[in-house]
C-alpha positions as CSV (number, residue, x, y, z in Angstrom):
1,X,7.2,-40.5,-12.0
2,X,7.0,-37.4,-14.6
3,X,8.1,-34.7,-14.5
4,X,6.9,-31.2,-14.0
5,X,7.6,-30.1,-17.7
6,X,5.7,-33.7,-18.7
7,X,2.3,-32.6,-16.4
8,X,2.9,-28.8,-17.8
9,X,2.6,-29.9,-21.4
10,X,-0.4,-32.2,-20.3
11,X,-2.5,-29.4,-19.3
12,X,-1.5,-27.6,-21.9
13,X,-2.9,-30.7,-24.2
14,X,-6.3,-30.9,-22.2
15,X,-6.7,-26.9,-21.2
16,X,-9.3,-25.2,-23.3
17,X,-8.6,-21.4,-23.5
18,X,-10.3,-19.0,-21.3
19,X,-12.6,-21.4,-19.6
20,X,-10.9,-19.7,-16.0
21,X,-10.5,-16.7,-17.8
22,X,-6.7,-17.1,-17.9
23,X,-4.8,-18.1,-20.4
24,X,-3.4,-22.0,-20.5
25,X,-0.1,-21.1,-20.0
26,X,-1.3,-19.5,-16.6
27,X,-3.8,-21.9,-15.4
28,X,-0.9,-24.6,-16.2
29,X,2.4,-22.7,-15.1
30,X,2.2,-24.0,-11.8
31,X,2.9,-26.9,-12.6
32,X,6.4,-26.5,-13.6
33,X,7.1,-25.2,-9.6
34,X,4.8,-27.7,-7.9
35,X,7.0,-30.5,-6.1
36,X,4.9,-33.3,-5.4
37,X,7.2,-35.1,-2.8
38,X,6.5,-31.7,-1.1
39,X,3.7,-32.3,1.3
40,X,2.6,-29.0,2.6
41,X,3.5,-28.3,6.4
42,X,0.5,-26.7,8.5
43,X,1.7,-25.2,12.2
44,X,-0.1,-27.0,15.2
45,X,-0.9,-24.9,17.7
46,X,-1.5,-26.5,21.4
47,X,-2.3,-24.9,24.4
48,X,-5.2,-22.9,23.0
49,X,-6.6,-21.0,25.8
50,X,-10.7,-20.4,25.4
């Protein structure tokens, strides 16, 4: 599995500058605090009343 810092410097490698009008190093930064083994967790409300 890689690691964060391997898929950060990946998008760095195959982000072209400003095409979301942010830098690379912002579109990719995310990256390095993503956890993939972390599915999020959505609350299930029951009992909805109509």
């Amino acid at each position: 599995m890689k690691t964060a810092q391997d898929r950060y410097f990946e998008c760095l490698e195959v982000c072209i500058e400003d095409e979301q009008g942010k830098s690379c190093r912002q579109v990719c930064a995310p990256i390095l605090n993503d956890d993939p083994s972390d599915h999020p967790k959505v609350p299930i409300i029951k009992n909805i009343n109509y």
